[in-house]
C-alpha positions as CSV (number, residue, x, y, z in Angstrom):
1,X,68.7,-115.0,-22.6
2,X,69.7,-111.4,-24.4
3,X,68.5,-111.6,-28.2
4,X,67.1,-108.9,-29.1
5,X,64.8,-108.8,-32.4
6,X,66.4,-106.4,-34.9
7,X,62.6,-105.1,-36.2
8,X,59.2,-105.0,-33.8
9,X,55.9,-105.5,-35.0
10,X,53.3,-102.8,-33.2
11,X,49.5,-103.4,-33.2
12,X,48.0,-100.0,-32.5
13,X,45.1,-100.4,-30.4
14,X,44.6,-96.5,-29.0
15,X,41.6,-96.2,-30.6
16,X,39.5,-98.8,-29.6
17,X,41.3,-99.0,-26.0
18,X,41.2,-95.6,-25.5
19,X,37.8,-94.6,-26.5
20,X,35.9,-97.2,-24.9
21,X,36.7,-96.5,-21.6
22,X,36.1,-92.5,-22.2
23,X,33.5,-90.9,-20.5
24,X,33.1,-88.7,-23.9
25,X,31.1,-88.6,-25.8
26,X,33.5,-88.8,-28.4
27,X,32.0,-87.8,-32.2
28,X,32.0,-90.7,-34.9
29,X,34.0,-87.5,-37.0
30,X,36.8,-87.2,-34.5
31,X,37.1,-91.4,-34.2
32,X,37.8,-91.5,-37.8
33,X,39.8,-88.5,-38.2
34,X,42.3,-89.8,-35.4
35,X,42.1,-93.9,-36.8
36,X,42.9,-92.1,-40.2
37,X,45.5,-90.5,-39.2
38,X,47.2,-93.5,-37.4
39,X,47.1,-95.0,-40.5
40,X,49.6,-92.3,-42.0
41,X,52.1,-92.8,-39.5
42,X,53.6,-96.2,-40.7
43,X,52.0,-98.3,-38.4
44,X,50.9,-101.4,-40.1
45,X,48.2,-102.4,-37.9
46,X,45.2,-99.8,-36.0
47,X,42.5,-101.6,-33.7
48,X,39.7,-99.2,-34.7
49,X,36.6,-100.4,-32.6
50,X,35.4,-103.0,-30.3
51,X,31.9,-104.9,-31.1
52,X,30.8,-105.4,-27.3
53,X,27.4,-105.0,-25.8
54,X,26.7,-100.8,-26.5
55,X,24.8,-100.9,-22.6
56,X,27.9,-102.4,-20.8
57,X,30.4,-100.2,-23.4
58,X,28.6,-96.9,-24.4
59,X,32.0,-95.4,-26.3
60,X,31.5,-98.6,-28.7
61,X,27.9,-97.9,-29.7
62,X,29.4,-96.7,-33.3
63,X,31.4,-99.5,-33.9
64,X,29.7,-100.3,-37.2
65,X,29.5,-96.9,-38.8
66,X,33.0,-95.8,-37.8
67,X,34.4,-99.6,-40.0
68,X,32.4,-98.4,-42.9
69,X,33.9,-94.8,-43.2
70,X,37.6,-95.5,-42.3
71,X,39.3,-94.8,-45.4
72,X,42.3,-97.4,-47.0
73,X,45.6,-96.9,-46.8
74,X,48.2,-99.3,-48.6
75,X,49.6,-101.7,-46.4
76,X,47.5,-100.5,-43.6
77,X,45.1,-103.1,-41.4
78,X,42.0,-102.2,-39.0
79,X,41.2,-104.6,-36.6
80,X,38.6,-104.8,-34.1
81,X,37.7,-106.5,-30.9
82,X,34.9,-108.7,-30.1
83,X,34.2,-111.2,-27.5
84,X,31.3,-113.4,-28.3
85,X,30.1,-115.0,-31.4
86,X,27.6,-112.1,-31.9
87,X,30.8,-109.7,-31.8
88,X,32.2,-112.0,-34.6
89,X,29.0,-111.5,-36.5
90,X,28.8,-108.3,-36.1
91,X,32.7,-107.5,-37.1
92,X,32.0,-109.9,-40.5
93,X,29.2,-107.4,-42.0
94,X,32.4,-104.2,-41.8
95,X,35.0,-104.0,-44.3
96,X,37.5,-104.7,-40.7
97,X,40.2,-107.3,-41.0
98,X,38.7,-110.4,-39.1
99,X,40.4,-113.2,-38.4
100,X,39.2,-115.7,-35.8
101,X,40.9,-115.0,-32.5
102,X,40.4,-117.3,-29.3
103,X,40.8,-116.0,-25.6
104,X,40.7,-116.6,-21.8
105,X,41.6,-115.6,-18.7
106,X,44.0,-117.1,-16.7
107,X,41.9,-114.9,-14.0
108,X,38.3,-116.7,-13.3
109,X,37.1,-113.6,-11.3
110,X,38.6,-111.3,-14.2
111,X,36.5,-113.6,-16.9
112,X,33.6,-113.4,-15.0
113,X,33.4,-109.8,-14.9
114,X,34.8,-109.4,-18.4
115,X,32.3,-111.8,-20.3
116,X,30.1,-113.0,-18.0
117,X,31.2,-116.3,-18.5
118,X,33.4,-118.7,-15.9
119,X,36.7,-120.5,-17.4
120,X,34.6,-123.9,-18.3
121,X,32.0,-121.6,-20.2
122,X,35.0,-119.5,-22.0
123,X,36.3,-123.0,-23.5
124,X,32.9,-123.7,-25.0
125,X,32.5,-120.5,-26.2
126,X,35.5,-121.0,-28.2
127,X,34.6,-124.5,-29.2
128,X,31.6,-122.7,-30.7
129,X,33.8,-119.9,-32.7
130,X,36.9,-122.3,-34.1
131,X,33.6,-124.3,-35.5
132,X,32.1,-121.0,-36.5
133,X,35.4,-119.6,-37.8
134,X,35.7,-123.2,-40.0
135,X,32.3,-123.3,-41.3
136,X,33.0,-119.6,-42.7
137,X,36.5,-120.7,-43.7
138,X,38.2,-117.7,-40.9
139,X,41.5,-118.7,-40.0
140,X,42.3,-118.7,-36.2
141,X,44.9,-116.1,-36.3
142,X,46.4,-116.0,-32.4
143,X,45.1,-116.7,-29.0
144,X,45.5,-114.0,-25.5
145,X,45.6,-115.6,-22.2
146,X,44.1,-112.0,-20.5
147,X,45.6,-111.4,-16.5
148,X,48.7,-113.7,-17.4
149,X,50.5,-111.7,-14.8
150,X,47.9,-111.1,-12.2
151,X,44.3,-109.7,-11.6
152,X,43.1,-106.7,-8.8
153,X,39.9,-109.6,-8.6
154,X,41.9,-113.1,-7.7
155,X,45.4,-111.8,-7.0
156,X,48.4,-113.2,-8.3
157,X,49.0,-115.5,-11.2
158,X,51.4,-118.2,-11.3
159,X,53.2,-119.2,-14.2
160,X,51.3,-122.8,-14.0
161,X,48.0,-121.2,-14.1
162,X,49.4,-119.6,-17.5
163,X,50.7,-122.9,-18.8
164,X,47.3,-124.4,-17.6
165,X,45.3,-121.5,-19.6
166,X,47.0,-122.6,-22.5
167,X,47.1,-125.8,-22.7
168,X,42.9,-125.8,-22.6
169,X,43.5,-124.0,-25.4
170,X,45.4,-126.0,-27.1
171,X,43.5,-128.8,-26.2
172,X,40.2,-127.0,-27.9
173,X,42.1,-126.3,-31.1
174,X,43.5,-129.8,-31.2
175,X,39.9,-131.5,-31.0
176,X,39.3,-129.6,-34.2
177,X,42.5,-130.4,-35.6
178,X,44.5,-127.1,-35.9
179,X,47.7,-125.6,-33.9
180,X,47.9,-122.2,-32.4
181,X,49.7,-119.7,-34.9
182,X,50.8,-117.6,-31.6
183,X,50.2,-116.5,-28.4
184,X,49.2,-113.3,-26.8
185,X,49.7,-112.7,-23.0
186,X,48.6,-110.0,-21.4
187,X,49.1,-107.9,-18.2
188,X,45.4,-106.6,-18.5
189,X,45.5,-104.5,-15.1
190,X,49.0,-103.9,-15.0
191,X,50.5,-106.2,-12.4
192,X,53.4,-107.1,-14.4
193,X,57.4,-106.2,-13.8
194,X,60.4,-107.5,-15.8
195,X,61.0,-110.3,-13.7
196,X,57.7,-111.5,-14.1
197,X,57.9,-111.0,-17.9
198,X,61.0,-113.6,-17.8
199,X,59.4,-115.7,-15.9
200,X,56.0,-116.1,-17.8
201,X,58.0,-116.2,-20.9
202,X,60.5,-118.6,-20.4
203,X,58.0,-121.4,-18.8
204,X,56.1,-120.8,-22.1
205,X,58.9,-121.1,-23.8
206,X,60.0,-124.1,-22.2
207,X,57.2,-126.4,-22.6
208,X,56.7,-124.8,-26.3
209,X,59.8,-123.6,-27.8
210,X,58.4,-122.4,-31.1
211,X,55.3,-121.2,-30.3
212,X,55.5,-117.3,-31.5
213,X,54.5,-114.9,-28.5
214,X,53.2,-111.3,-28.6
215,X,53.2,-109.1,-25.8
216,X,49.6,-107.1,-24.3
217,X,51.1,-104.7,-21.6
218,X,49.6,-102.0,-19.7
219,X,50.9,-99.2,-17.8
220,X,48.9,-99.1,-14.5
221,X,51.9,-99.1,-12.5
222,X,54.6,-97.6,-14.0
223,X,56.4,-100.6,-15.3
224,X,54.8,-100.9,-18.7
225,X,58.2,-99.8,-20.9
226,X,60.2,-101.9,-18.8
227,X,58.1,-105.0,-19.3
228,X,58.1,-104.7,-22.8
229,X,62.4,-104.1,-22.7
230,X,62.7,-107.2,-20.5
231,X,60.1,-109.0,-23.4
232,X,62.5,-108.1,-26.1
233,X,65.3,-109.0,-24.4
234,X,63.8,-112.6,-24.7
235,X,63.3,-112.1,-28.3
236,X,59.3,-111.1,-28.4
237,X,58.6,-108.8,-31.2
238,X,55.4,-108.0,-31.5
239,X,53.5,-105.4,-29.0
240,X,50.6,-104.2,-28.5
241,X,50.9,-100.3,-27.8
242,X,48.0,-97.1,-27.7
243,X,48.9,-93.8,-28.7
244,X,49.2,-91.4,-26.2
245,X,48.8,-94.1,-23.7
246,X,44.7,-94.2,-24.2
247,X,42.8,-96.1,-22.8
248,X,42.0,-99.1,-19.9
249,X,40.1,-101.6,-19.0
250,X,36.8,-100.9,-17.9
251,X,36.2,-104.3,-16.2
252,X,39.4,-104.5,-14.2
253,X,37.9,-104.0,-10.6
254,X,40.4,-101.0,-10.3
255,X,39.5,-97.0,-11.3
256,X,43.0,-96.7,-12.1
257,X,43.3,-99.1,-14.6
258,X,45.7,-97.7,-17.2
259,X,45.3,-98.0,-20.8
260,X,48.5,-100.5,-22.9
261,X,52.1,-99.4,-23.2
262,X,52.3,-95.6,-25.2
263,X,52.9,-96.2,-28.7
264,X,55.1,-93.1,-29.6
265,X,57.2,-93.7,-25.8
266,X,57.9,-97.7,-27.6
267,X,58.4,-96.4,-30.8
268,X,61.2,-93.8,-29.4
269,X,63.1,-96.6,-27.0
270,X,63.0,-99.1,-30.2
271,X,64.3,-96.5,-32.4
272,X,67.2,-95.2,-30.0
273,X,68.1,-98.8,-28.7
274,X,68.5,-99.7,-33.4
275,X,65.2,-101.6,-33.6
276,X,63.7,-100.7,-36.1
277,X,59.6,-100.1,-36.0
278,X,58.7,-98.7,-39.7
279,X,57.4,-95.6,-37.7
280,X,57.4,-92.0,-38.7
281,X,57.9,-91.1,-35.0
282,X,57.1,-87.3,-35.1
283,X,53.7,-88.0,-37.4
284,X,53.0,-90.3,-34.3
285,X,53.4,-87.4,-32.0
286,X,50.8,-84.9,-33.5
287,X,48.6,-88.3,-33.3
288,X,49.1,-87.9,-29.5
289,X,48.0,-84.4,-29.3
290,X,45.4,-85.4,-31.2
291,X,43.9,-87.7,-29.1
292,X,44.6,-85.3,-26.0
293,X,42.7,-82.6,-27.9
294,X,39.2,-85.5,-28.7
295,X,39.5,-86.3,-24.8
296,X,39.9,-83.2,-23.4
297,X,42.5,-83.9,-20.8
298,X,45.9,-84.8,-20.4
299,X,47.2,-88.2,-21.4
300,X,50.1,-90.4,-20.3
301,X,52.7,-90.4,-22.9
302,X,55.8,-88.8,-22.4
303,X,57.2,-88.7,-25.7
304,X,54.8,-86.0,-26.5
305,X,55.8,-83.8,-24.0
306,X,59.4,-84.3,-24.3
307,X,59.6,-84.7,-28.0
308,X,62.0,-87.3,-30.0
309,X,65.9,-86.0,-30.7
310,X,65.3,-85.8,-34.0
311,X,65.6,-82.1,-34.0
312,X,68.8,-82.3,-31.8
313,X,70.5,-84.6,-33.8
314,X,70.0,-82.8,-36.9
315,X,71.6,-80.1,-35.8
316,X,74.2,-82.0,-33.8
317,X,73.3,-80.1,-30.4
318,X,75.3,-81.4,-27.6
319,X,73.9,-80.8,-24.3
320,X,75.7,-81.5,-20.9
């Protein structure tokens, strides 16, 4: 299958992937400043902060005051991570767009390390949020199966433990009477390549044809772009993406744990390849440098180094 969608959604996540795994510090100032300025490039979507526990995730410690003096922007979301019901809690009392949000690991080592809490315990922790989420009258917005594609902690991850992930979800939203609006799957550690993409996504896709699909990829490996191409040749269109390539996860059981897909290097294949993104692509750049400038050291987007064409084509430079 070849159907490319003609427009991609991209949910920024650069800040909040990117600075939690930093050994910084990193100032509240320059968190906003670069969030802010995100926000400016026509990206629709920013993940500002994560509410996690400040011991295990230092770099998150601000999470509330950096929500409370991010700054509006018309048609501009912040969203936020959290992974317990007192991360929920916490998100509620920021001016953050919170919607409820389920998850688990298709990885039970990954799980374990990540939240403490074994596959059987994940599924009654989201029992306990869809009941929070409907007392408090939070729509459950999307579901990620985390290490769809294989974990550093259990080794690979067959399509059937994917399809197995989701249906216990399913099966936990259908007790409370409500369908999953879509899917995320994500390559948390960067095991993925396009042939696994296809696979993953066509068994989805086979046992639930209509069932919208989003696409978490990181870049441990090399293969991040190429995962998200061989995703959008199967018609996903939606991505999550981090400027400059920030970011990782910190419980991955791997130092080299890359940080999601680089927003500006996604934003320049879409745009050359006719897919549109809503992006000013340039702004998204001096985002990039930006970001190198908060972390003080060099970051893994290319686009930044390279630059887009724009400049060449404006000027109709041919170059053999």
């Amino acid at each position: 299958m070849t159907d490319f969608p003609s427009r991609i959604h991209i949910h920024e996540e650069g800040p909040r992937e990117g600075f939690q795994i930093e050994p910084g510090p990193i100032t509240t100032d320059d968190k906003v400043r670069f969030i802010e300025a995100l926000a400016q490039t026509g990206l629709r979507e920013v993940q500002a902060v994560s509410f996690v526990n400040p011991q295990r995730v230092p770099g998150m410690s601000d999470a509330e005051t950096v929500a409370h003096r991010l700054r509006s922007f018309a048609g501009v979301i912040y969203t936020a991570v959290w992974l317990n019901l007192r991360g929920l809690e916490r998100a509620l009392t920021t001016p953050l767009h919170v919607p409820g949000r389920l998850q688990i690991s298709a990885s039970e080592p990954f799980s374990i390390s990540n939240t403490g809490k074994n596959t059987e315990q994940t599924l009654q922790e989201q029992r306990l949020v869809i009941a929070y989420c409907l007392q408090h009258a939070i729509p459950i917005e999307s579901a990620i199966v985390m290490t769809a594609f294989g974990c550093n902690l259990a080794g690979a991850i067959t399509p059937a433990t994917v399809l197995l992930r989701i249906e216990q979800l399913m099966g936990v939203l259908t007790e409370h009477g409500l369908k999953l609006p879509c899917l995320r799957l994500a390559d948390t550690v960067g095991w993925a390549h396009p042939r696994a993409i296809t696979e993953v996504i066509g068994a989805v896709r086979n046992r639930w044809p209509d069932l919208p699909l989003s696409l978490h990829l990181h870049d441990t490996r090399g293969t991040g772009l190429a995962n998200a191409y061989a995703g959008m040749a199967m018609g996903v269109d939606r991505f999550d993406s981090s400027c400059a390539g920030l970011g990782g996860c910190p419980f991955a059981g791997h130092q080299g744990a890359a940080g999601n897909i680089c927003t500006e290097d996604l934003v320049f294949m879409c745009e050359e390849m006719g897919i549109e993104t809503g992006v000013d692509l340039d702004a998204l750049i001096e985002c990039a440098h930006m970001a190198e400038a908060i972390v003080g050291h060099l970051l893994p987007g290319k686009l930044m180094r390279g630059g887009s064409l724009s400049r060449f084509k404006s000027h109709g430079v041919n170059h053999a």
